[in-house]
C-alpha positions in Angstrom: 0.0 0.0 0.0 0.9 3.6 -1.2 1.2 5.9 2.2 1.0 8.8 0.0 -2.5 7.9 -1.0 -3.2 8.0 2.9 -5.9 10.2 3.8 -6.9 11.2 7.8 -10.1 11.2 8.4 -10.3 15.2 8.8 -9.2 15.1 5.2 -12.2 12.7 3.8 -14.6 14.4 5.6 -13.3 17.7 4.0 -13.3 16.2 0.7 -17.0 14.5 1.2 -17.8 18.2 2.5 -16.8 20.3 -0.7 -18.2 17.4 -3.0 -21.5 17.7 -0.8 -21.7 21.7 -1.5 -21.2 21.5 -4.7 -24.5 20.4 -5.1 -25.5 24.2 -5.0 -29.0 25.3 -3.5 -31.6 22.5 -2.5 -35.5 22.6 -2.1 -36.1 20.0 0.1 -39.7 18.7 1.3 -40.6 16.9 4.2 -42.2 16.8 7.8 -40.6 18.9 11.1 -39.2 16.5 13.6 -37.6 17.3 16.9 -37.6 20.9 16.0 -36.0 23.5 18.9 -33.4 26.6 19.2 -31.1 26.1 21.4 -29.4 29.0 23.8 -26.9 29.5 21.3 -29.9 30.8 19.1 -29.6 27.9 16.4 -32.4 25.8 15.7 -32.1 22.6 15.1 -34.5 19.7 13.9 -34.7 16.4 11.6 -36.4 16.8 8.4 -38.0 13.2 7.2 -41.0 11.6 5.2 -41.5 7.8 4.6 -38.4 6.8 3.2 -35.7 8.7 4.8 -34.5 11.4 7.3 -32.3 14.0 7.2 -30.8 16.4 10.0 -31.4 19.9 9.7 -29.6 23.2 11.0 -30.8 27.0 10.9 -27.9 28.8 12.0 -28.8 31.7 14.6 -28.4 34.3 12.0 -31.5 33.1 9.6 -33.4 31.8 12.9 -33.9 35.5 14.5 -35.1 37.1 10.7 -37.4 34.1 10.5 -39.2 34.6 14.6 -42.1 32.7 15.4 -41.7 31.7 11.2 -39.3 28.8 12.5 -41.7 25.6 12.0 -43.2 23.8 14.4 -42.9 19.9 15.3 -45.4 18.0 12.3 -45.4 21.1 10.1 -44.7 19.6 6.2 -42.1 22.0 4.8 -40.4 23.2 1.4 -36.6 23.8 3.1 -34.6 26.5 0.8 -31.1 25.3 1.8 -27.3 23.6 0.9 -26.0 20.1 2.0 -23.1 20.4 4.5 -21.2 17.5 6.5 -20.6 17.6 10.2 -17.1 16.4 10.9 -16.9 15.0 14.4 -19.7 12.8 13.6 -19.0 12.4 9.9 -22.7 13.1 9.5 -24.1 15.0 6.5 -26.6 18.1 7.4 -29.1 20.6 5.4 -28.1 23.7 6.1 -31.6 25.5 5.7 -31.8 29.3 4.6 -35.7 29.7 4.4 -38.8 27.9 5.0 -42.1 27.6 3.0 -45.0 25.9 4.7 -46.6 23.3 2.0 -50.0 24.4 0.9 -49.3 28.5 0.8 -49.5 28.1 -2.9 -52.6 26.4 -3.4 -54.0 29.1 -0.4 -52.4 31.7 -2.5 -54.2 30.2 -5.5 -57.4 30.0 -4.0 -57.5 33.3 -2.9 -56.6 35.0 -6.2 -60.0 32.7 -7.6 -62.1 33.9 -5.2 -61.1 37.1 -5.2 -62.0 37.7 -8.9 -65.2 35.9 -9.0 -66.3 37.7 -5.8 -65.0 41.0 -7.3 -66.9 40.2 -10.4 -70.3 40.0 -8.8 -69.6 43.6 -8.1 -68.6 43.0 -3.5 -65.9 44.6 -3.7 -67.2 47.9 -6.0 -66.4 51.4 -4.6 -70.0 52.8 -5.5 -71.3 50.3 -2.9 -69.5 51.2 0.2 -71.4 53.1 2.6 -70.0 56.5 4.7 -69.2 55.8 8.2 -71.4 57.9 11.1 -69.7 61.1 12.4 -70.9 60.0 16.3 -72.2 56.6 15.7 -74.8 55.6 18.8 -73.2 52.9 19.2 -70.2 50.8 17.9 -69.8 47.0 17.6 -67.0 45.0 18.0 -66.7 41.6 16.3 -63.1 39.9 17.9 -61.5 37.6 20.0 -62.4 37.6 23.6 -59.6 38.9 25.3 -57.3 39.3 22.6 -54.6 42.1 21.9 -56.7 43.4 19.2 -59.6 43.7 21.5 -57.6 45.7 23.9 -56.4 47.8 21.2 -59.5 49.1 19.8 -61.0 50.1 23.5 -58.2 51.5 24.3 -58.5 53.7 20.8 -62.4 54.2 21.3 -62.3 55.1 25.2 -59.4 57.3 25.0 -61.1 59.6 21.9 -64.7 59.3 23.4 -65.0 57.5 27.1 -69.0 58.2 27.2 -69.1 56.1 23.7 -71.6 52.9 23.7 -69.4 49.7 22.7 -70.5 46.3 22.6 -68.2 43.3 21.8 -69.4 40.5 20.2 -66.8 37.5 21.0 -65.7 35.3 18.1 -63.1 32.5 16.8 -60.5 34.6 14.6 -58.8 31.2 13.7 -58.8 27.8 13.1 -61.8 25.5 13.2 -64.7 26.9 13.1 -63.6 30.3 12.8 -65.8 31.1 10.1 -69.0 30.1 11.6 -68.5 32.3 14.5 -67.2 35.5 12.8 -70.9 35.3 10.2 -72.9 34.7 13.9 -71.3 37.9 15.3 -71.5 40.0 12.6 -75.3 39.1 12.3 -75.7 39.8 15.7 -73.7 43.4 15.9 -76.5 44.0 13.1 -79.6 42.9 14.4 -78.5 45.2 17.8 -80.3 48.4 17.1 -78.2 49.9 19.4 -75.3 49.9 17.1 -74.5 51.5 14.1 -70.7 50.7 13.0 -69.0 47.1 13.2 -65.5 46.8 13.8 -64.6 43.6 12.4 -60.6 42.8 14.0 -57.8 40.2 14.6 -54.1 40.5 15.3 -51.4 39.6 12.3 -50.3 36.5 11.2 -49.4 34.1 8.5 -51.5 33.4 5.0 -53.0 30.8 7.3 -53.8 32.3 10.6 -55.5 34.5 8.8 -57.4 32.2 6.0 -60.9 32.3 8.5 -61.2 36.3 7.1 -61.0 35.1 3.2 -64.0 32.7 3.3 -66.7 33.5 1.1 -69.2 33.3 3.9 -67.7 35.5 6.1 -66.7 37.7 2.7 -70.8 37.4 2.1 -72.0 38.3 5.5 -70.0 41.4 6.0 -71.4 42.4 2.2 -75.2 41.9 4.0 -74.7 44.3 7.0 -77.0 47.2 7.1 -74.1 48.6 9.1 -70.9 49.8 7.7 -68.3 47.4 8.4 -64.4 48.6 9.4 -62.2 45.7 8.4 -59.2 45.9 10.9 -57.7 42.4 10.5 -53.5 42.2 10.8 -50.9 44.7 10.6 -50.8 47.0 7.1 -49.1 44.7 5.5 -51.7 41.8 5.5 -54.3 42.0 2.7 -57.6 39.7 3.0 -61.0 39.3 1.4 -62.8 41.5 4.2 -60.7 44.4 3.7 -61.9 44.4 -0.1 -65.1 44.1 0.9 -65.8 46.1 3.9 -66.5 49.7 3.9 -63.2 50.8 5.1 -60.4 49.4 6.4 -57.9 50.3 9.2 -54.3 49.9 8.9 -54.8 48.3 12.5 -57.1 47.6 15.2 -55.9 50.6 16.9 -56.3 52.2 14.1 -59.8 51.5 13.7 -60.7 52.8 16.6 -59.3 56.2 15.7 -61.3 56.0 12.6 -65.1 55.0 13.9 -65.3 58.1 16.6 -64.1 62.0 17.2 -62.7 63.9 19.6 -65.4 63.9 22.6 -63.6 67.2 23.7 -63.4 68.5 20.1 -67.3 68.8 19.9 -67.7 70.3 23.2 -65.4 72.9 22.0 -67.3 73.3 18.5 -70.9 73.3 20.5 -69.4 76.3 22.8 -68.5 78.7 19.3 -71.6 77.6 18.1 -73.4 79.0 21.1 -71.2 82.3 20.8 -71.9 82.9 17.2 -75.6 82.8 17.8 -75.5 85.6 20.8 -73.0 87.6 18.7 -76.2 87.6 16.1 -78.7 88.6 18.2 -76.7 91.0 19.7 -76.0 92.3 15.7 -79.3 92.1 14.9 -80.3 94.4 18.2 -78.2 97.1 17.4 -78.9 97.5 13.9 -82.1 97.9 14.4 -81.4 100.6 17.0 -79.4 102.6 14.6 -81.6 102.8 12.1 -84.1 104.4 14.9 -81.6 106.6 16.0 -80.8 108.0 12.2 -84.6 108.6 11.9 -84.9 111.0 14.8 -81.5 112.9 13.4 -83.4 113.8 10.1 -84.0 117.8 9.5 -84.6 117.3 5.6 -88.5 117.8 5.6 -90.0 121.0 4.8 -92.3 122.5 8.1 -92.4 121.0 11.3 -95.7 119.6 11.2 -94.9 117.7 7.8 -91.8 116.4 9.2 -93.0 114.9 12.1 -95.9 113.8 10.0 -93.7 111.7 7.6 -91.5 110.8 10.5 -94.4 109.1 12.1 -95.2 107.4 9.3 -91.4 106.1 8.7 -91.4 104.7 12.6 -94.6 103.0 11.6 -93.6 101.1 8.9 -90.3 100.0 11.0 -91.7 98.9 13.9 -94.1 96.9 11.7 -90.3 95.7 9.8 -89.1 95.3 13.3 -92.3 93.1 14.3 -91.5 90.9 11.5 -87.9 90.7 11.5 -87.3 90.0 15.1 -89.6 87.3 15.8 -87.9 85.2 13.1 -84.4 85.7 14.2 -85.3 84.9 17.5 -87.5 81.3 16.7 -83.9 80.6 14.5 -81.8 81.3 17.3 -84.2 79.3 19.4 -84.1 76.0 16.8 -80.5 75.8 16.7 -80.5 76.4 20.7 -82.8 73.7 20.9 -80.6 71.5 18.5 -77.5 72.1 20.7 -79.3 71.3 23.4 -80.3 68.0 21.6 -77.0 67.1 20.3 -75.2 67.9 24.3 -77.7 65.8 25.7 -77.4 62.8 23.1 -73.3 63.2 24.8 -74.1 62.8 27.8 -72.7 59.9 29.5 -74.9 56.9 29.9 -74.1 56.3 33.6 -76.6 53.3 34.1 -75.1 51.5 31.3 -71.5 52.0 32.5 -72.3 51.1 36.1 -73.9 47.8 34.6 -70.9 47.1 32.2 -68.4 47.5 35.2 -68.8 44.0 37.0 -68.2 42.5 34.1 -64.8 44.6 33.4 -63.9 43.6 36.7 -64.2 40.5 35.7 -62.8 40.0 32.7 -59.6 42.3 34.2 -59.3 39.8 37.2 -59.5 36.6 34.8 -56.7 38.4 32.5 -54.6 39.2 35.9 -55.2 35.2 36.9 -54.2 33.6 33.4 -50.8 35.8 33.3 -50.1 34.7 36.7 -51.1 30.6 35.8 -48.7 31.1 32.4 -45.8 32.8 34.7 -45.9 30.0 37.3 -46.4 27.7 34.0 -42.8 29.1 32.7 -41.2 28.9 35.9 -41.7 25.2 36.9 -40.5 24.7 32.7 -37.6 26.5 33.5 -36.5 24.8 36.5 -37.2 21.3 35.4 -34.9 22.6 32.2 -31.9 23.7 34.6 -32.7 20.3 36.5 -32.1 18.3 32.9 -29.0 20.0 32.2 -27.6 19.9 35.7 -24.3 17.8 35.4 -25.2 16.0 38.9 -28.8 15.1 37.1 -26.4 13.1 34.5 -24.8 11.5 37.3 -28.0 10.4 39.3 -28.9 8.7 36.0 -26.3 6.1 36.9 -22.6 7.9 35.0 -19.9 8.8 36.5 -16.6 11.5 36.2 -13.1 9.7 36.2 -10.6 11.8 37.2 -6.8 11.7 37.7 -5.0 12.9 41.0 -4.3 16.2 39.0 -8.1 16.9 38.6 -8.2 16.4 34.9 -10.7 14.5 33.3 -10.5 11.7 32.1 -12.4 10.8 28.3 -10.1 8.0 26.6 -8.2 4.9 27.8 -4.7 6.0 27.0 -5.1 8.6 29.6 -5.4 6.3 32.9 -2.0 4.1 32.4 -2.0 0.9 34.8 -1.4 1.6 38.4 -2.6 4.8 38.2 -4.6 6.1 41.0 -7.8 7.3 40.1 -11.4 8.9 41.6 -14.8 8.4 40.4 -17.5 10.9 41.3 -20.6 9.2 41.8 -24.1 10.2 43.0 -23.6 10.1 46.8 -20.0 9.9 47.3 -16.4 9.5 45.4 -14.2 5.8 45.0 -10.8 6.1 44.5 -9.0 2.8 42.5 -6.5 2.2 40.9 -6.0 1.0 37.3 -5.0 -3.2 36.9 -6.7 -3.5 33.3 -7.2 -2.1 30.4 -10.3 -2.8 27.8 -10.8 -0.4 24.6 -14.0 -0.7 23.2 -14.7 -1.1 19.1 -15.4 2.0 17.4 -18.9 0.5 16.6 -19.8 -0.3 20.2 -18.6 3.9 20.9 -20.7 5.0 18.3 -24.0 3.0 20.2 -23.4 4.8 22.6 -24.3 8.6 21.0 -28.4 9.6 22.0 -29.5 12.0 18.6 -31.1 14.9 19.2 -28.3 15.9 22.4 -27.3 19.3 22.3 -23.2 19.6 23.4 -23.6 23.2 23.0 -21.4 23.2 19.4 -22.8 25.5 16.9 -22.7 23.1 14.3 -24.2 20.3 15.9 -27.2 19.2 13.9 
């Protein structure tokens, strides 16, 4: 045999490496297995289907830009990525650069379809979308109970106009279901005759979180309201069937509740310049009238005395009769838009009864929010510690292993290193044994191997 043609092992696996990555950019399908990040911020998983499996690594890097994008264990996958080999296990990897959940075409598909043939039966025309009321009476709020985007748009409605009349309609957002109970709420927000805008809302999310608020029921029953309909479904950047449909949409759920009220203050302020336009009228009207009788009695143009007063007389007659006219009807307009002010301050008024009757059940819903944080904290913590527990070195020794060391404190990991008649201590569970060396007995390489668990994170950043 040629020693030249000798290759280590650190060579091959270089060689098997390059010929691997040379393969160039893969799109590989299959199912999620085993997926996690680890606290070095890679994630790692195996990616398999019925004939083979496959490890899979998503270096920290491409794992932060993806988020709560990383898949989830079962989800069926399109991985954008390279082959790579991982040398100290002479294992070959899929380095992964992007994910695409199987099915997002045919949803995309779907919803293209639907959108034109819904768009051709005129749903989604301009010339059908209705104005939304300046001060509604009331406003309804189709959502999930207790969600973000709840919270959002009371937040946006109480701080614009606390004394404003909201009623929230619960509903699934996702999932099965969903659609059912989005049509049921709408259809009751509109038979309420108590309210007269519907704010129809869900957080962001993917194609398929939000897929409940592109079906052609739900795109029908907002289409049937007698209310206007505010779609305020995502973020800005996530485009569904209701916002083509509805009367308006909102960038966001807060959002949306900017856009369904005004300024409570504002139109206290209008109503008080309203009021002080109307006296400075009057007050107009008044002393116009007495300058005109003032400039009569000033007149020295008549001939004789007796004529001019005459004609005079005359003159005041026929003003006083003006006046007579005039004044009444100035003063039953100033009294109809009095009484309208009057109508709309009173229709702002605070409904205290209602509020009073909606506060138990704030309370309520507040201490039930204040009880599930608490549940999910404890929840977190006792994951946590039983996650330290795991990776607690003495846990690994409880199991039934032990550390070897030598009298210098060094640990021991091969054979070689304990030479006979070398004194050396084992750390056990309860207690350390010191012996000494009288045998040596080197396994195989393919009894060693056995020995490996998959799926054990040693904290190396390329370990699949």
């Amino acid at each position: 045999m040629n020693d030249d043609a000798v290759m280590s092992v650190g060579t091959l696996t270089s060689r098997i490496s390059a010929d691997l990555e040379a393969f160039g950019p893969l799109m590989v399908r299959g199912e999620i297995s085993q997926g996690r990040v680890v606290a070095s911020g890679h994630y790692y998983a195996t990616l398999k289907d019925r004939e083979a499996i496959i490890s899979l690594v998503c270096w920290r890097s491409t794992a932060t830009r993806l988020g709560n994008k990383l898949p989830k264990e079962g989800d069926e996958v399109v991985v954008r990525g390279n082959l790579s080999v991982y040398g100290p296990r002479g294992q070959y990897q899929l380095i992964a650069t992007g994910f695409r959940a199987v099915g997002a075409g045919d949803l995309m598909a779907r919803f293209e379809e639907l959108k034109q043939q819904l768009a051709g039966e005129g749903l989604f025309a301009e010339e059908r979308k209705r104005p939304l009321p300046f001060l509604p009476q009331g406003i309804g709020i189709a959502t999930a109970s207790g969600s973000a985007a709840e919270a959002d748009i009371l937040d946006s409605i109480g701080a614009r106009f606390p004394d404003m009349m909201v009623t929230v309609q619960p509903c699934l957002v996702q999932g099965v279901g969903a659609k059912e109970s989005i049509v049921a709420a709408l259809q009751a927000l509109d038979a309420d005759p108590d309210v007269e805008v519907i704010i129809l809302g869900r957080g962001g999310g993917s194609l398929e979180d939000l897929w409940a608020f592109n079906e052609e029921m739900v795109v029908r029953a907002i289409a049937a309201c007698r209310c206007p309909v505010i779609s305020a479904v995502g973020h800005e950047t996530d485009i569904t069937l209701a916002d083509f449909v509805a009367d308006a949409r909102a960038k966001t759920p807060t959002a949306a509740g900017e856009m369904v009220v005004p300024v409570q203050d504002d139109l206290y302020a209008r109503i008080d310049e309203l009021r002080e336009d109307l006296d400075n009228a009057i007050d107009h009207l008044l002393a116009q009238a007495a300058a005109q009788l003032a400039g009569l009695s000033q007149h020295r143009a008549l001939a004789t005395p007796r004529h001019q007063w005459a004609v005079r007389s005359q003159r005041l007659d026929e003003l006083a009769e003006r006046l007579d006219e005039l004044l009444p009807r100035r003063l039953e307009d100033g009294r109809r838009q009095l009484h309208a002010l009057a109508r709309q301050v009173a229709s702002l008024q605070p409904n205290l009864a209602l509020q009073q009757a909606r506060l138990p059940e704030l309370q309520q819903r507040l201490q039930r929010a204040l009880l599930q944080r608490q549940r999910g904290a404890e929840e977190r913590a006792t994951a946590l510690v039983a996650r330290l527990e795991g990776l607690s070195p003495l846990a690994v020794i409880a199991r039934g292993y032990s550390v070897i060391t030598a009298p210098s404190g060094e640990v021991l990991r091969r054979v070689d290193q304990a030479p006979l008649g070398s004194s050396l201590r084992a750390r056990l569970s309860d207690g350390i044994i010191e012996a000494t060396v009288t045998k040596h007995q080197q396994r195989r390489l393919q009894e060693a191997s056995e020995l490996y668990q998959p799926g054990a994170d040693n904290g190396d950043p390329k370990s699949p």
